[in-house]
C-alpha positions in Angstrom: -6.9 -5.7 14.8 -6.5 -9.6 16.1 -10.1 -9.2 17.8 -11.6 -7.6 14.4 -10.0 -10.5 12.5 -11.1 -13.1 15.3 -14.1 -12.2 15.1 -15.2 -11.6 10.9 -13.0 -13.5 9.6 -12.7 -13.1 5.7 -14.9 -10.0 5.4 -12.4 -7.9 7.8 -9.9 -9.0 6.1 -11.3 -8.2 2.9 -12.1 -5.0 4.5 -8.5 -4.2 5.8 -7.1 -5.1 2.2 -8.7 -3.1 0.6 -8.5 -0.2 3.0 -4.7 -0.4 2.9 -4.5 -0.9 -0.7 -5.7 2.8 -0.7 -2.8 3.9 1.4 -4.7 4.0 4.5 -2.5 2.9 7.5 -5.0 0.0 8.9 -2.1 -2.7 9.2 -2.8 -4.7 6.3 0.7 -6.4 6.7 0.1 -7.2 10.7 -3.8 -8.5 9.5 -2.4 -11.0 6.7 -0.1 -12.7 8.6 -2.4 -13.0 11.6 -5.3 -14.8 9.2 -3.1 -16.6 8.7 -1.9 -17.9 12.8 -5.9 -17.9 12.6 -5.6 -20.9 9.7 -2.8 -22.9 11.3 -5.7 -23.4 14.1 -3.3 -22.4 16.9 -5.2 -19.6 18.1 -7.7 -21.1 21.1 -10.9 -19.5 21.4 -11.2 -18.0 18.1 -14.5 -17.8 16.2 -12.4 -18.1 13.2 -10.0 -20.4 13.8 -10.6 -23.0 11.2 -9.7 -20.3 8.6 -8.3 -22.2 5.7 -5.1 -20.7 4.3 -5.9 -20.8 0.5 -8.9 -18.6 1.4 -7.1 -16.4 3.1 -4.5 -15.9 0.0 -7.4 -15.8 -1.9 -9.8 -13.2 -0.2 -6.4 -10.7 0.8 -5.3 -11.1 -2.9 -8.8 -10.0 -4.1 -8.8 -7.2 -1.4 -5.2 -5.9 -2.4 -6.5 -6.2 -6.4 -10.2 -4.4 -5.7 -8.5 -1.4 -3.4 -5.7 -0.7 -6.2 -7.8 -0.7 -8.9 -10.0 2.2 -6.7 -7.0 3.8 -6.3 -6.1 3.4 -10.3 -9.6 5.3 -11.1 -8.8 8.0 -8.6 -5.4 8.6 -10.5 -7.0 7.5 -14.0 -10.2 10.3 -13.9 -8.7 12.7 -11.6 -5.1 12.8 -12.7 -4.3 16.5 -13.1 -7.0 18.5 -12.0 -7.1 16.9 -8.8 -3.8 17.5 -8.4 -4.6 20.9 -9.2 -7.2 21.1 -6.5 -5.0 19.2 -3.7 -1.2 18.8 -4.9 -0.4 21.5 -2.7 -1.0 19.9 0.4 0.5 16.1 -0.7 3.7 18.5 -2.1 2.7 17.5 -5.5 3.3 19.5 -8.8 2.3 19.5 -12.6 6.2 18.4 -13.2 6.2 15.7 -10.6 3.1 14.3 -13.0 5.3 14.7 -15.9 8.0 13.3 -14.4 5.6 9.7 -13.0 3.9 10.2 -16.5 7.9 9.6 -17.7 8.5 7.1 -15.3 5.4 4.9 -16.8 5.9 4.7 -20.4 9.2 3.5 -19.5 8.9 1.4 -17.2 5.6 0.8 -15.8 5.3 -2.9 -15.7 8.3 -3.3 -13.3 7.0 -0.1 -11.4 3.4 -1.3 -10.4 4.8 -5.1 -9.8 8.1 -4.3 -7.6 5.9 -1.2 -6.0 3.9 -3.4 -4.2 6.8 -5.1 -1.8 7.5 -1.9 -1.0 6.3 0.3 1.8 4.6 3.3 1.2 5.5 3.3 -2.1 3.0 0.1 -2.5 0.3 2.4 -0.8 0.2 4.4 -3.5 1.7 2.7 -6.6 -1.9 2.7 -7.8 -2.6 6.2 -8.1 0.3 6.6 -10.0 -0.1 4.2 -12.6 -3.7 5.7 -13.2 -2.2 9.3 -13.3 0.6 7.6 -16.0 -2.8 6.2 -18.2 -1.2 2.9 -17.7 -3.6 0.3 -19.3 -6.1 -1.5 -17.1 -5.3 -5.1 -18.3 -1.5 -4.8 -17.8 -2.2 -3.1 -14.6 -4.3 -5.9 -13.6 -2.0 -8.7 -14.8 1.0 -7.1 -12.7 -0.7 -5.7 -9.6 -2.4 -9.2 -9.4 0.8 -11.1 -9.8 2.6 -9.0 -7.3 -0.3 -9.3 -4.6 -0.8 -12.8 -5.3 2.7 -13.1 -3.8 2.9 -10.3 -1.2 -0.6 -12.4 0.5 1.0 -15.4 0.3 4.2 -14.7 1.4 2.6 -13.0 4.9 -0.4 -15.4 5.2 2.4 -18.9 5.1 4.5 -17.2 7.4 1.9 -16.4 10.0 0.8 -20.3 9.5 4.2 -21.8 9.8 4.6 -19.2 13.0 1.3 -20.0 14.7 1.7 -20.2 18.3 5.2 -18.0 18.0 3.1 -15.1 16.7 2.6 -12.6 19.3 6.1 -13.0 20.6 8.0 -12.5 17.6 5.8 -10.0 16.5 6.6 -8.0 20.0 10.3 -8.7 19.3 9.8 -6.9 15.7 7.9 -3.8 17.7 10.6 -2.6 19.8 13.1 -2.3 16.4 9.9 -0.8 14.4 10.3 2.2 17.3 13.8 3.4 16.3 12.7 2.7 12.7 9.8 4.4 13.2 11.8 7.5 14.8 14.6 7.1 11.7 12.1 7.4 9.5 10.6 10.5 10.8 13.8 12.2 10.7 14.2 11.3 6.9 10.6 12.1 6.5 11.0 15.7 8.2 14.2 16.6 5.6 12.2 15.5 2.7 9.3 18.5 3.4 11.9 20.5 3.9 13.5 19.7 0.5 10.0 19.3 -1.3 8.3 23.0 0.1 11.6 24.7 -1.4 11.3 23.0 -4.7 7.5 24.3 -4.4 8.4 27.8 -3.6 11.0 27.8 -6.3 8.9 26.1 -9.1 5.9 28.6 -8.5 8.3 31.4 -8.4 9.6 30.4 -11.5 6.0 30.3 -13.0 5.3 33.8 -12.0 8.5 35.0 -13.7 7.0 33.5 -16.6 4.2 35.6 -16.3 5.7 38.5 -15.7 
């Protein structure tokens, strides 16, 4: 990741953005903050060490923005039907769309803004809102102020870190193992939960049928 970014700059980081915005696991987090160790010119032998912050805010933002609004078309023109053809293996059901459809007209604003600071959820906030037909300015508005700040938050603190970087980022690695193994465990009872609620929900649809 620190070699990728060393070595394009703002396209890999654009790249990594947008990659992540899509809820694939690429580090997005780990690649922000670094861009921005890169911009505090700190790093010595980098061919993109004279990074320049702003930019870096900028281009991440504009990654974060272009990735969710892919995911918002992917929710937005594929919504049920896909869900049809796939929800079975993501655990997904019509009344978990119903339920996220709920969720939006409520509340969508504070949903796709506070999303985004949250892991895993953030990865795939987007989908949702396009599945809830949220509209595409007042995703835009929120998913661009939330991003805006989520970039710049990680980006300043790799710059005011600099040097520190690697070391406190090893530090944070050895705690990410046991969360990493807690969360596992919490992942592992949630299939468990979500296949019976399957089972039972298409059992009561047969009855139905019947």
């Amino acid at each position: 990741m620190e070699h990728i970014l060393a070595t394009w700059g703002y396209l890999a980081l654009f790249g990594i953005t947008v990659l992540a915005a899509l809820g694939i696991p690429v580090g997005s987090e780990v690649a922000i903050g670094y861009a921005g160790v890169l911009a505090s010119g700190q790093v010595v032998g980098s061919h993109h060490d004279h990074l320049q912050l702003a930019l870096v805010i900028i281009v991440a933002t504009l990654g974060e923005v272009a990735g969710s609004f892919i995911g918002y078309a992917i929710g937005r023109f594929g919504g049920r039907s896909l869900i049809d053809r796939l929800g079975k293996y993501v655990l997904l059901t019509h009344k978990d769309l119903d339920r996220a459809e709920g969720w939006f007209v409520r509340r969508g604003e504070s949903l796709v803004f506070f999303g985004r600071f949250v892991p895993l959820v953030r990865s795939f906030i987007s989908i949702a809102a396009g599945i809830g037909e949220m509209a595409p300015l007042k995703f835009l508005a929120f998913t661009l102020a939330a991003c805006t700040i989520w970039c710049g938050g990680l980006a300043g603190l790799g710059y005011a870190l600099g040097s520190s970087w690697h070391r406190i980022v090893t530090d944070f690695s050895y705690v990410g193992y046991l969360a990493a193994a807690v969360v596992v465990v919490i992942a592992g009872v949630f299939i468990t939960h979500r296949l019976r609620q399957l089972r039972l929900e298409r059992a009561l649809a047969q009855d139905e049928l019947d």
